[in-house]
C-alpha positions in Angstrom: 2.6 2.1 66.6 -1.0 0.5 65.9 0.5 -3.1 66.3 2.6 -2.8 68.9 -0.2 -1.2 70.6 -2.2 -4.0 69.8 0.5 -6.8 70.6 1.0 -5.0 74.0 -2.9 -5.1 74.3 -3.7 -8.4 74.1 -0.7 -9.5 75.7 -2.4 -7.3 78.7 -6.1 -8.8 78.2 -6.9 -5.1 77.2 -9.8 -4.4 74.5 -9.0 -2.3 71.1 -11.7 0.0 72.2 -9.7 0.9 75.0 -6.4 1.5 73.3 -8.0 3.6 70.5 -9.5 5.5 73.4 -6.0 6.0 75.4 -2.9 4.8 73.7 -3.3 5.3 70.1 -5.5 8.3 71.0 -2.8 10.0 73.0 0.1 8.7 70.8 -1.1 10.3 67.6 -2.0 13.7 69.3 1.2 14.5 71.2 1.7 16.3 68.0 -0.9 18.4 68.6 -0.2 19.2 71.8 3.2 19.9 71.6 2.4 22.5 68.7 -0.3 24.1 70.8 1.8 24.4 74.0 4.7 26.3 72.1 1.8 28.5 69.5 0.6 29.2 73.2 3.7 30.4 74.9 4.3 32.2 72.0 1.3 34.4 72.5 -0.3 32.5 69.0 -3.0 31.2 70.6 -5.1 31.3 67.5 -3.0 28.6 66.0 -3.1 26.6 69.4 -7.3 26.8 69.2 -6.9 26.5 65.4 -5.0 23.5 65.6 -7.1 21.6 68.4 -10.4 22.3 66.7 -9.3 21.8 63.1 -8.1 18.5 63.9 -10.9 17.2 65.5 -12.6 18.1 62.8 -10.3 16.8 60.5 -10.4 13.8 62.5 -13.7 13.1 62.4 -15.0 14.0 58.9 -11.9 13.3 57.0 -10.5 10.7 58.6 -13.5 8.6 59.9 -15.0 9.1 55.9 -12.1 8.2 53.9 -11.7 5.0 56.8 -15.3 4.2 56.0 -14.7 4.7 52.0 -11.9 1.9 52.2 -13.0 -0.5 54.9 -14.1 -3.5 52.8 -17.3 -3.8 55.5 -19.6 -0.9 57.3 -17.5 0.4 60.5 -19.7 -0.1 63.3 -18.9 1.4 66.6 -19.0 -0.6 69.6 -21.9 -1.0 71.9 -19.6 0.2 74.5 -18.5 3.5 73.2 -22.2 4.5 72.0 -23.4 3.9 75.5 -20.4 6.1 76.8 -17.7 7.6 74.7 -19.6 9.5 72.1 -22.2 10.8 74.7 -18.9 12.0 76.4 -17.1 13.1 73.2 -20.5 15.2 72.8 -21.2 16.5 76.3 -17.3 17.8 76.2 -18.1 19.8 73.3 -21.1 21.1 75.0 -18.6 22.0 78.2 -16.7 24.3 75.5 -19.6 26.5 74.4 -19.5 28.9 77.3 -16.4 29.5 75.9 -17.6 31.7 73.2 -19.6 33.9 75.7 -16.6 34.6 78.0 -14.7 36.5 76.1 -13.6 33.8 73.9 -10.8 33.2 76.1 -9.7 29.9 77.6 -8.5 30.8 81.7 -6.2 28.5 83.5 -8.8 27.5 86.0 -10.8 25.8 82.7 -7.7 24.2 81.2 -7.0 22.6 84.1 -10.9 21.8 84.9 -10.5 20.0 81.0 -7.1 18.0 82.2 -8.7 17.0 85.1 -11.7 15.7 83.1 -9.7 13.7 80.8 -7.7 12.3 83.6 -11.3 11.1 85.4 -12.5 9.9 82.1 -9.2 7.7 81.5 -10.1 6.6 85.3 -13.2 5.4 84.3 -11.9 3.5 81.5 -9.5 1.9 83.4 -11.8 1.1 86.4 -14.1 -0.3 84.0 -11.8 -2.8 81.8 -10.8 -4.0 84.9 -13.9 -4.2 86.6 -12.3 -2.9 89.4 -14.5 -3.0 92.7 -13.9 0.8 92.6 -15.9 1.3 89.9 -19.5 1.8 91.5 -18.1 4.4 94.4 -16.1 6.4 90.8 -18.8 6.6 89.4 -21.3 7.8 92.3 -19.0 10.2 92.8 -18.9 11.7 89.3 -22.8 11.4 88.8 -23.6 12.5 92.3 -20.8 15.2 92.8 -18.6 16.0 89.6 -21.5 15.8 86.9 -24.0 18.5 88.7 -21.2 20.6 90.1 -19.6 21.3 86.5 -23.4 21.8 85.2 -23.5 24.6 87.5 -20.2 25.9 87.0 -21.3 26.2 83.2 -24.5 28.0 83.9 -23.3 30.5 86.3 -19.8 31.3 83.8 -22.7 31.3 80.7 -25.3 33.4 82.4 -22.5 35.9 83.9 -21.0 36.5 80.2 -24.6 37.1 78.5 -25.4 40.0 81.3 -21.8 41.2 81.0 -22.6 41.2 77.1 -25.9 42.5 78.0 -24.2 45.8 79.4 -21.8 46.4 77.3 -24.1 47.0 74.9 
């Protein structure tokens, strides 16, 4: 998959950053998602949370260490994705907290708030390997509009769970 991923990548003019981020990234977790959309229907939807958390987990320490341990040189992320992927990677982990103080439950409305995300965020990418003239008025848009609004959005759900955990104690 990783070659022909690459062979269809440079045959495109598209970077290896940007198929890690998309291709290989969705490829390899289709998995995942297929076995947290059945655990889910099923009604197990501690294996579905189990299984999207452990693997990023996974993902990160174990398989970003042991990649490290055998890469004959130090693996040094690109300037691109320091500047914008990881700050990303971090401020969606940061989206998920408010999770925990709303009943530890996931609703639709957030799911699909998430898919939408991810669908804006492969936007971007695309927009900006193509250096599309679109770009500036995208990302307006989600500085000016999207960025604040969720901020809100996650104050208000945060600060509505702690006084509904407030009174019920």
């Amino acid at each position: 998959m990783v070659d022909g991923t690459l062979t269809l990548g440079r045959l495109l003019g598209v970077s290896e950053l940007i198929l890690g981020l998309t291709v290989v990234a969705a490829g390899t977790s289709l998995p995942e998602a297929a076995t947290s959309i059945v655990a889910s229907y099923r009604g197990e939807r501690d294996i579905a949370v189990g299984n999207v958390v452990g693997s990023n987990i996974f993902n990160i320490l174990a398989v970003l260490g042991v990649a490290a341990l055998v890469s004959p040189t130090p693996i040094v992320p690109d300037a691109s994705a320091l500047a914008f992927d990881i700050p990303v990677m971090t401020a969606v982990a940061v989206a998920c907290l408010p999770i925990f103080f709303t009943g530890h439950s996931i609703e639709r409305w957030e799911g699909g708030l998430f898919l939408a995300y991810y669908a804006a965020y492969v936007t971007y990418l695309i927009l900006a390997e193509t250096n599309s003239p679109a770009l500036k008025g995208f990302s307006a848009a989600m500085l000016g509009f999207v960025i604040p609004l969720t901020a809100v959005t996650l104050i208000v759900v945060t600060v509505r769970a702690y006084r509904g955990m407030r009174r019920a104690a």
